[in-house]
C-alpha positions as CSV (number, residue, x, y, z in Angstrom):
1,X,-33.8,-25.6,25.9
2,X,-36.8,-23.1,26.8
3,X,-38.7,-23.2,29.4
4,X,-41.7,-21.4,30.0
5,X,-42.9,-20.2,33.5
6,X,-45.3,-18.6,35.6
7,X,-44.1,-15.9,38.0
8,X,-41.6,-16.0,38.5
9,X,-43.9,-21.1,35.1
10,X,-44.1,-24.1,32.5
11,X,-42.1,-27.1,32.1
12,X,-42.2,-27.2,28.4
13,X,-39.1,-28.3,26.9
14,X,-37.7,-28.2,23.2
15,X,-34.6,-29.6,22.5
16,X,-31.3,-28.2,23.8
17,X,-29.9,-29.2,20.1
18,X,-32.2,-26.3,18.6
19,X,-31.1,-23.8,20.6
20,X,-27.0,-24.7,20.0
21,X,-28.1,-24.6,16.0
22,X,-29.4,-21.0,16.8
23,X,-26.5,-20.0,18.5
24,X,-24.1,-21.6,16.0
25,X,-26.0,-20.0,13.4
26,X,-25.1,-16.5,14.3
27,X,-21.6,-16.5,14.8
28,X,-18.9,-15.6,12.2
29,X,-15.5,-17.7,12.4
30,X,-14.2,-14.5,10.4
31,X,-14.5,-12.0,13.2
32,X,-11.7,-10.9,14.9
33,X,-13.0,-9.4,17.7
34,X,-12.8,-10.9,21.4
35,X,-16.2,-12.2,22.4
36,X,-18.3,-14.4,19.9
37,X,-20.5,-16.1,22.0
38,X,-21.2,-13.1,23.5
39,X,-22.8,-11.3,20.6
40,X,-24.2,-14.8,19.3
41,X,-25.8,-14.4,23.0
42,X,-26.7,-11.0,22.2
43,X,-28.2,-12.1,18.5
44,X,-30.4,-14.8,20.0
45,X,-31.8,-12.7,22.6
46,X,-32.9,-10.0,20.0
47,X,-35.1,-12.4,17.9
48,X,-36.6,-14.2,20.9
49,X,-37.4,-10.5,22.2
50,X,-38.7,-9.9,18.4
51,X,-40.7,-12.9,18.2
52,X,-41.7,-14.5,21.1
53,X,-42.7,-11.3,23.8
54,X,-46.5,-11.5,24.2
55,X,-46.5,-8.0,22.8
56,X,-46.0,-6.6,19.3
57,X,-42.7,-4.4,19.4
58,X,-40.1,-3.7,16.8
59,X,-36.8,-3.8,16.0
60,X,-36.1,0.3,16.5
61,X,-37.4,-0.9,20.7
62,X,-34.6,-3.4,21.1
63,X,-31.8,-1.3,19.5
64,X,-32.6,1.2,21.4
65,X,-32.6,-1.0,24.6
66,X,-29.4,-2.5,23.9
67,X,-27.7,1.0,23.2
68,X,-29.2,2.4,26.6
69,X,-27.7,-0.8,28.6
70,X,-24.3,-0.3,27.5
71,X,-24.2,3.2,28.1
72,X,-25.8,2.9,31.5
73,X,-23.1,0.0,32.0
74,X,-20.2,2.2,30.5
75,X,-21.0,5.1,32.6
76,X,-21.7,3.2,35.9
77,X,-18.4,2.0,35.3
78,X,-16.5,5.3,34.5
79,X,-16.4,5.6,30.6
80,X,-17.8,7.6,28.3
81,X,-21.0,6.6,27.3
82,X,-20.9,8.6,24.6
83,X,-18.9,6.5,23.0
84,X,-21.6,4.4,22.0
85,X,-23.6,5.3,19.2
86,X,-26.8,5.3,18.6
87,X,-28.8,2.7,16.2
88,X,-31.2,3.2,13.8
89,X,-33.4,0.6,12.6
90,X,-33.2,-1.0,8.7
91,X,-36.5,-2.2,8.8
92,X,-34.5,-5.7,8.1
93,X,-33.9,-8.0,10.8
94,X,-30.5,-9.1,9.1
95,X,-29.3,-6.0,9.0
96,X,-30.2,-4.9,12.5
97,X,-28.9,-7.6,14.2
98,X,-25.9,-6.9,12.0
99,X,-25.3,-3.4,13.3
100,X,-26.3,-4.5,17.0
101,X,-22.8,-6.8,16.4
102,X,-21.2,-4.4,15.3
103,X,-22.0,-1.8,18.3
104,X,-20.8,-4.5,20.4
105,X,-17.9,-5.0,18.7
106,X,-17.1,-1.0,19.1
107,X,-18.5,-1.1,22.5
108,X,-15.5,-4.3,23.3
109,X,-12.4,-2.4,21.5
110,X,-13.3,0.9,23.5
111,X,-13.9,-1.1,26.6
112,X,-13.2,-4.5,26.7
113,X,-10.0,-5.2,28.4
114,X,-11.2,-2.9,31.3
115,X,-15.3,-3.5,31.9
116,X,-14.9,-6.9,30.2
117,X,-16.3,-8.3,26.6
118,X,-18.8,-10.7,28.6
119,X,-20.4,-8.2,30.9
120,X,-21.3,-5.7,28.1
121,X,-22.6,-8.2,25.7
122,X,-24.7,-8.5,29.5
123,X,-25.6,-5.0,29.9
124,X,-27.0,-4.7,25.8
125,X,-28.9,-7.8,26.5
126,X,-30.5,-6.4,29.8
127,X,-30.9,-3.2,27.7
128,X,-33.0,-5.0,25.4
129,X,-34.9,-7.0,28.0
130,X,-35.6,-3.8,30.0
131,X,-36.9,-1.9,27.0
132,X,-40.1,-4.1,27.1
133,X,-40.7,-2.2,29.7
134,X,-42.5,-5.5,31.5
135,X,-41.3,-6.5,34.7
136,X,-41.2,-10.2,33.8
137,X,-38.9,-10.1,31.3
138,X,-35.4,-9.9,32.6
139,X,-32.1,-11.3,32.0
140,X,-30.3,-13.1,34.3
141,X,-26.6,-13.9,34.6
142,X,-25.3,-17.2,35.4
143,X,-26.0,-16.5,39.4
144,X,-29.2,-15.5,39.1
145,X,-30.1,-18.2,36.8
146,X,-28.7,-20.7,39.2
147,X,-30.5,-19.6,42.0
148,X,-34.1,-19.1,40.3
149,X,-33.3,-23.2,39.7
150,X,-32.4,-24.1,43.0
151,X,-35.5,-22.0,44.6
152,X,-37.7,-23.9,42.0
153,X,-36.4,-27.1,41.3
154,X,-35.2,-28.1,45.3
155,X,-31.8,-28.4,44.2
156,X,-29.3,-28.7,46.8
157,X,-27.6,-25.4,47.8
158,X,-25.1,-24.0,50.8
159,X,-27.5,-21.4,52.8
160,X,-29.1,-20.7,55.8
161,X,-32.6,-22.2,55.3
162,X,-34.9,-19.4,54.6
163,X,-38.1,-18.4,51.7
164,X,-37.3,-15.0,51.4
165,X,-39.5,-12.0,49.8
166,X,-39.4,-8.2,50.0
167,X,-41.0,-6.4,53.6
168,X,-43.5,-3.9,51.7
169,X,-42.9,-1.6,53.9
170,X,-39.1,-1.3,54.5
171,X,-38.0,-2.2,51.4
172,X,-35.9,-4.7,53.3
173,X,-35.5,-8.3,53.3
174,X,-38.8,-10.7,55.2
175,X,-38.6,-13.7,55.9
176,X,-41.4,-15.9,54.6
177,X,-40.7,-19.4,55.7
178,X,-38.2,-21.0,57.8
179,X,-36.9,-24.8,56.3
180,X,-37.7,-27.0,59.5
181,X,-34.1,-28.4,61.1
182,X,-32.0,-26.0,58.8
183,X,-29.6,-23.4,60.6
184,X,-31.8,-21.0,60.3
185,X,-34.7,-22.7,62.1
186,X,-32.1,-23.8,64.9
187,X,-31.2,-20.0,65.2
188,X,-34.8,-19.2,66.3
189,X,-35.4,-17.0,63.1
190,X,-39.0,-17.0,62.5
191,X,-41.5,-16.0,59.8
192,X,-42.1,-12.2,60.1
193,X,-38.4,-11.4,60.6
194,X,-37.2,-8.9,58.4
195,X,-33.5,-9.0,57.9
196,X,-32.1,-5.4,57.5
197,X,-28.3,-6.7,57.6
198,X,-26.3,-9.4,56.2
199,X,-23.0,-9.2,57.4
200,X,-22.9,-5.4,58.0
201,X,-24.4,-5.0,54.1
202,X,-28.0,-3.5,54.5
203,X,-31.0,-5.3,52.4
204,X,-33.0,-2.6,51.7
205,X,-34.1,-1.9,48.2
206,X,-31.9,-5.2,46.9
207,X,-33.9,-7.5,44.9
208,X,-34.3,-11.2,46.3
209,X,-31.7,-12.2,44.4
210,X,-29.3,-10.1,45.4
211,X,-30.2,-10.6,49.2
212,X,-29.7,-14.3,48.3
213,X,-26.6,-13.9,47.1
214,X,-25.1,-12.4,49.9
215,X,-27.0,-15.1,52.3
216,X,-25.7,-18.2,50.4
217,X,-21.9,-19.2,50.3
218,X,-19.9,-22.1,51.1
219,X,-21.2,-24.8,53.8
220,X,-19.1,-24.3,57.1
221,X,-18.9,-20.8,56.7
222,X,-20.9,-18.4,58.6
223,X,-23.0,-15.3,57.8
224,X,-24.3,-12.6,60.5
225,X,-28.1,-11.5,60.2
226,X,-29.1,-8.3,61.5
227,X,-32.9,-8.8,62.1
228,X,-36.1,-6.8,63.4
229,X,-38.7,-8.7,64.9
230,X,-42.3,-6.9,66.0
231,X,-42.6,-6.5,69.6
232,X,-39.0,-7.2,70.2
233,X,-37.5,-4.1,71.9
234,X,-34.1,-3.7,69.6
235,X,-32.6,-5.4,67.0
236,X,-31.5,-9.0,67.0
237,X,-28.0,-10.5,66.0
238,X,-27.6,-14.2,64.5
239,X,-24.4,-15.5,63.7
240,X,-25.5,-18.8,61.8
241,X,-23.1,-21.1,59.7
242,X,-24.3,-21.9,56.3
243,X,-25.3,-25.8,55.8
244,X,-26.3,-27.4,51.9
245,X,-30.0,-27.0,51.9
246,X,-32.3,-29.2,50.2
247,X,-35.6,-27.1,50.2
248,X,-39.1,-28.8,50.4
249,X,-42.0,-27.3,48.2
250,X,-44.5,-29.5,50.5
251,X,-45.2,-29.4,54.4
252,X,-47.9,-31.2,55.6
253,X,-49.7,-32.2,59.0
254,X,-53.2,-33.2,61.1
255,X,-54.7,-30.0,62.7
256,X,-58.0,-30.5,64.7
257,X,-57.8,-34.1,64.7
258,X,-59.0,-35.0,61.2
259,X,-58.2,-32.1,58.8
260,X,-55.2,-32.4,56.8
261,X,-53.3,-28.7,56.2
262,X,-50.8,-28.7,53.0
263,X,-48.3,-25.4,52.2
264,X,-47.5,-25.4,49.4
265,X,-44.1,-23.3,49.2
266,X,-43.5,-23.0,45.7
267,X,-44.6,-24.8,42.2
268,X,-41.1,-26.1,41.7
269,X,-40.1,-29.6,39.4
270,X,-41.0,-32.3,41.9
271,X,-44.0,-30.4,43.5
272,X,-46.4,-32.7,42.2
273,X,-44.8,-35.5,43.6
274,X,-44.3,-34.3,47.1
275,X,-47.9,-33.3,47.1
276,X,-49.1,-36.9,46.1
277,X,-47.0,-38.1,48.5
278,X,-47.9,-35.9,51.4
279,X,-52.0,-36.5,50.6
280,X,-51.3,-39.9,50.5
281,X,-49.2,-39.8,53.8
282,X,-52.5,-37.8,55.2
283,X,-55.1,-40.1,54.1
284,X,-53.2,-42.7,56.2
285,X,-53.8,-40.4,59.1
286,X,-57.6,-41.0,58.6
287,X,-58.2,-37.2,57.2
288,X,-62.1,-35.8,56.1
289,X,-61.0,-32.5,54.4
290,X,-58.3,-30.5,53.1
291,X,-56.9,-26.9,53.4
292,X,-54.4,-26.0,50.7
293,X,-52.2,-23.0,51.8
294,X,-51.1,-21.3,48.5
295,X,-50.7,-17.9,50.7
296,X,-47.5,-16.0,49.8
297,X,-46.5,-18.9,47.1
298,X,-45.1,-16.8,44.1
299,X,-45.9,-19.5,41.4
300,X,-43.4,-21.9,39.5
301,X,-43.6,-24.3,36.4
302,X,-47.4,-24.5,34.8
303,X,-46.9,-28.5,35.0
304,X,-46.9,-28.4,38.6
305,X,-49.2,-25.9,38.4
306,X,-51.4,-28.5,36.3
307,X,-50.4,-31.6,38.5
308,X,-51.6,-30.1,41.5
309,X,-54.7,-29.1,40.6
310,X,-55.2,-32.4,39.1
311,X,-55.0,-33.9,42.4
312,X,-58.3,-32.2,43.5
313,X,-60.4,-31.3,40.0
314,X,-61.3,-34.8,38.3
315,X,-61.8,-33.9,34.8
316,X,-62.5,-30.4,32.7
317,X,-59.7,-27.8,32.0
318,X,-57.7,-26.3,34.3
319,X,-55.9,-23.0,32.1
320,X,-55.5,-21.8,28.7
321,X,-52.4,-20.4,27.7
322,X,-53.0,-17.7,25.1
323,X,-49.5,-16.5,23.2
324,X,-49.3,-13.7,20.6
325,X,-48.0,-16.2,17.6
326,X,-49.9,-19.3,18.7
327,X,-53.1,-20.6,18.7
328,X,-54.9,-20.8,22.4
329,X,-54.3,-24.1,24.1
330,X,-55.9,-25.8,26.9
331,X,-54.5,-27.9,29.4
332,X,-56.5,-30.5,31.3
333,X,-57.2,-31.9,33.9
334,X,-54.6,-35.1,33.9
335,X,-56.9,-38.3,35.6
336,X,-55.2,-38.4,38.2
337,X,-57.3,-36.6,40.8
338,X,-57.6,-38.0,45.0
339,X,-60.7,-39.2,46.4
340,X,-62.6,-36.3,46.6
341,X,-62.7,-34.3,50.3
342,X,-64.0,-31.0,51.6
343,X,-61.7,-28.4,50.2
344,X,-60.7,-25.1,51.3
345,X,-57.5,-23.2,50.0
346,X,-55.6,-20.3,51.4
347,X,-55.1,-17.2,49.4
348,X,-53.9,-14.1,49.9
349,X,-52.2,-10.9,48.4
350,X,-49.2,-13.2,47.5
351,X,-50.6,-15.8,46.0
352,X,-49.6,-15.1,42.7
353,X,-49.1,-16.6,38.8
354,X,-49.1,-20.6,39.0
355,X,-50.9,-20.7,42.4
356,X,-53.2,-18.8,40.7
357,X,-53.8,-20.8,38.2
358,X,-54.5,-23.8,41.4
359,X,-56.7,-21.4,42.8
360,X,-58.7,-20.2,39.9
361,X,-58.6,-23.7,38.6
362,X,-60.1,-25.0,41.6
363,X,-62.9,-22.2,42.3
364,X,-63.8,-22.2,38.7
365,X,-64.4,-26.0,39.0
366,X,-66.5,-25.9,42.4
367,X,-63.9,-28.4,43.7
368,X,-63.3,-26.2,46.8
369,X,-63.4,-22.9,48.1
370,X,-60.8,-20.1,48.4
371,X,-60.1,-18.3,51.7
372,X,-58.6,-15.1,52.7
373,X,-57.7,-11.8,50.4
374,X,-57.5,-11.2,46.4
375,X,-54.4,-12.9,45.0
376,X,-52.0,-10.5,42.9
377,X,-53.2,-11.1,39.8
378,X,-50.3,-12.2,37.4
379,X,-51.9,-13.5,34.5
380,X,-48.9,-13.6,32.2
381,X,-46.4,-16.5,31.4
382,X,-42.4,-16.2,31.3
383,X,-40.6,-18.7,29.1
384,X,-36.9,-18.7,30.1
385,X,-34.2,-19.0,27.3
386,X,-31.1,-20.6,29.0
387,X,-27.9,-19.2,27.1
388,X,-24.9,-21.2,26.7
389,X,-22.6,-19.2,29.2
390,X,-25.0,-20.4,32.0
391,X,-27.4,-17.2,31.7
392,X,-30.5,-16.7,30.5
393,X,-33.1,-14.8,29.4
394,X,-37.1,-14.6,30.8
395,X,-39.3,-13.2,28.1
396,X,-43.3,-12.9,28.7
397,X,-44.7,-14.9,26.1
398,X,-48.4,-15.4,26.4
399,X,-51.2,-14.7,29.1
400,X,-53.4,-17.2,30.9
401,X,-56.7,-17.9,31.3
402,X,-58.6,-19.2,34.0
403,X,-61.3,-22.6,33.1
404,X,-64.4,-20.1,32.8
405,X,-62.2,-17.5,30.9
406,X,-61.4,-15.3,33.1
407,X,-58.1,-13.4,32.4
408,X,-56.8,-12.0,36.1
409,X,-53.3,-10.2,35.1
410,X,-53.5,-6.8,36.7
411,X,-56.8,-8.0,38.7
412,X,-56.4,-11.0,41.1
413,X,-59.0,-13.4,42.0
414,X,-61.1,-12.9,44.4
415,X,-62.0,-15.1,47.7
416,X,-65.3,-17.2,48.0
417,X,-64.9,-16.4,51.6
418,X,-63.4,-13.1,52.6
419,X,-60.7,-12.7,55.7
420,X,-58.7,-10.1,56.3
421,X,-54.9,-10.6,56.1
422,X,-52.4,-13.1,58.5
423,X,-48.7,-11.8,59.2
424,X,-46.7,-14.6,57.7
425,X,-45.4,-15.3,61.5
426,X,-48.6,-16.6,61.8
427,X,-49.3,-18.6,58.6
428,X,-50.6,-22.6,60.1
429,X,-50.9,-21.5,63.7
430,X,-54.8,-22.4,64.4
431,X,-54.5,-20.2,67.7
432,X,-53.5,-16.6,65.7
433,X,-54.2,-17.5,61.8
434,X,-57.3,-16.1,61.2
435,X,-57.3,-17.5,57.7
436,X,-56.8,-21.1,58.9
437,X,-59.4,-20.7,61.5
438,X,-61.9,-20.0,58.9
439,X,-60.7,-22.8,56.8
440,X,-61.2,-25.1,59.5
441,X,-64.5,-24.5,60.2
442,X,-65.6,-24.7,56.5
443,X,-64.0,-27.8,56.6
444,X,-65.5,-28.7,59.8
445,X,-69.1,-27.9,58.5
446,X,-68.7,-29.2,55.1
447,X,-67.7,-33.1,56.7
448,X,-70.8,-32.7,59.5
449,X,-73.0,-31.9,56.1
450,X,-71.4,-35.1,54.3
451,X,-72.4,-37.2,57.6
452,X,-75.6,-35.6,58.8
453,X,-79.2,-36.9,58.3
454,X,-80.5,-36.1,55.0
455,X,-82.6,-32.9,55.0
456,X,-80.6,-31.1,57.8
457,X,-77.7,-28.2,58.2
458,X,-75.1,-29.0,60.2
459,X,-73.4,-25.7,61.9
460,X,-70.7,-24.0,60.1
461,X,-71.8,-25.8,56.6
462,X,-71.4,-22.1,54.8
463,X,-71.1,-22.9,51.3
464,X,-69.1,-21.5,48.5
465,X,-69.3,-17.9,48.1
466,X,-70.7,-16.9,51.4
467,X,-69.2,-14.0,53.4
468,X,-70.0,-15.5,56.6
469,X,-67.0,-15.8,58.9
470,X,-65.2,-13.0,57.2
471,X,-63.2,-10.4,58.1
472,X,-61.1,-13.2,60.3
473,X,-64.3,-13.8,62.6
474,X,-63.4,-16.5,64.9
475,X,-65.4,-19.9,64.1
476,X,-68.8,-20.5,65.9
């Protein structure tokens, strides 16, 4: 099964059979040594690296990476790296994949029984990852795999409660979001925290998923959260026990009396749904307009990505997807779009890969207006290639394109309506959000044009592209 994503995404499947037949393919019953699915792992993950990365490289790359992950492994763990020799490329794939088995095999008689056969068939495949030098393409072990599913798909996990990311400045864990009713939120941790402790074990420069894994464990047992909060005079303790965690990718709610405000957390499996179920929950509640808060969403599966959008652009295309061995493809908008409202959408430095496809969908179409600060500008697509250990590999295999053609990796998308940035404490709060005040009154003005007399401006009807408001100007 592959799946190809968007940030950190699309929900393209082929069939789990084809990928058994790859791996089966590769493995020799005549081999004596310990780990075959290991190298079959590691043989798999060289030609998806050969073929699929969005990149030309070559076979002389990958061997190369895979010899520099197990020495780095090897030595990290007190061998001798230089035990492991160096390869040199045939020019046939055959016979380089062949000699990448065969440094494994070396690499698991030398060191095996102590570092284990499983974690350096790991470390080549890393190796080879890392030598694409792209900071998409990873592997991940079984953990990590595991958790990028639960963060995406909703599933149902023991934690605390919280959307995590990495403080900018201290290189320490921030918390994004708090899940409303989980521990977490009962705690009083808020949006802006930045953990610097978990249990005694200081987050700074871990990646997310390594802070996660020390924040998740067994429900019933409890975890201690050394936290700084701004204006708080010291550090704060929370000693929270750890509950199974089924994480929305939708909020929704009424502000000002008749504009309905969507987050949209992430662009995980059911996100679609929960969207056409929250807008239908909000059109109920009598709403005139619409803000869509992508802000700090790091992307998700390009069908979600594609569903939501569809839900606000009627027809037309909403992204192309164009991959180094294929042909470019455009996805459409899928007929299923709501009754059309006054639309603004939240964006900031965050906002990243399949919220920006949303966003650049939706300002490419006219069908609303984005609000705040230039997104991050990931315009590249990850396909993940589960392995059959439970790991996986992520490989950048194409880059995207926006309706008009516009391809944003590396530049971002800038706002129709510029406003400087909103600490994530203060993400939906009408009284601090700067952003969100904005967005309400476009909203406001744009619903006043829809019922004024015919030949008149309401106030506040700035349209599309104006600068009016910005720089987090309170509304008029």
């Amino acid at each position: 099964m592959t799946r190809p994503l968007f940030s950190s995404a699309t929900r393209l499947l082929a069939a789990a059979a084809a990928v058994c037949l790859l791996f089966g393919a590769t493995a020799s019953p005549t081999r004596a040594a310990s780990d075959e699915v290991g190298r079959s792992m590691l043989d798999y993950s060289f030609e998806q690296a050969l073929s699929q990365f969005y990149k030309q490289t070559n076979d002389q790359a990958l061997l190369d990476g895979a010899v520099t992950g197990l020495r780095a492994y090897v030595k990290t763990h007190g061998g001798n790296p230089s035990k492991i020799s160096s390869l040199h490329g045939s020019g046939s794939d055959q016979a380089d994949i062949s000699a990448l088995n065969h440094a494994l095999e070396l690499a698991d008689q030398h060191y095996g029984s102590s570092l284990g056969n499983r974690n350096l068939a790991y470390a080549a495949i890393a190796g080879m990852m890392d030598s694409l030098h792209d900071r998409w393409t990873v592997f991940m072990s079984p953990k990590d795999f595991r958790s990028l599913n639960e963060g995406l798909d909703g599933g149902n996990f023991a934690g605390v409660g919280i959307v995590l990311d990495v403080d900018p400045a201290s290189k320490s864990l921030l918390v994004v979001q708090t899940i409303d009713g989980a521990p977490a939120d009962k705690a009083g941790l808020q949006a802006g925290d930045v953990i610097t402790n978990v249990d005694a074990k200081s987050t700074q420069g871990l990646s997310i998923e390594q802070d996660s894994a020390l924040i998740r464990g067994k429900a019933g047992t409890t975890v201690q959260l050394t936290v700084l909060r701004k204006g708080a005079p010291k550090a704060m303790t929370f000693q929270i026990t750890r509950e199974t965690i089924h994480a929305p990718s939708v909020r929704e709610r009424v502000v000002n009396d008749d504009i309905g405000y969507v987050q949209v957390l992430v662009f995980g499996l059911t996100t679609g749904q929960e969207l056409t179920a929250a807008m239908e929950k909000l059109e109920k509640q009598g709403v005139k307009g619409i803000i869509l808060d992508l802000r700090n969403n790091g992307g998700g599966y390009l069908n979600a990505a594609i569903d939501v959008s569809s839900l606000f652009i009627p027809e037309g295309p909403i992204v192309s997807i164009d991959a180094r061995t294929k042909p470019l493809t455009t996805y459409d908008a899928e007929n299923t779009a709501l009754p059309t409202l006054p639309l603004a959408v939240l964006v900031n430095e965050f906002t990243a890969s399949a919220s920006e496809i949303t966003s650049g969908a939706i300002q490419d179409s006219g069908a609303g207006v984005l609000i705040g600060t230039k997104t991050f500008g990931k315009g590249v697509v990850q396909t993940i290639y589960p392995l059959p250990d439970g790991s996986a590999i992520k490989i950048t295999t194409a880059r995207y394109l926006t309706p008009s053609g516009r391809d944003i990796n590396a530049i971002g998308i800038q706002p129709d309506i510029a406003v400087q940035d909103v600490k994530p404490a203060d993400f939906g709060r009408p009284q601090t959000d700067g952003q969100l005040q904005r967005a309400i009154s476009y909203v406001q003005g744009r619903i006043a044009a829809a019922t004024s007399p015919e030949g008149t401006t309401p106030p506040n009807a700035t349209g599309a592209g104006s600068q009016a408001g910005s720089q987090g100007t309170t509304p008029q």
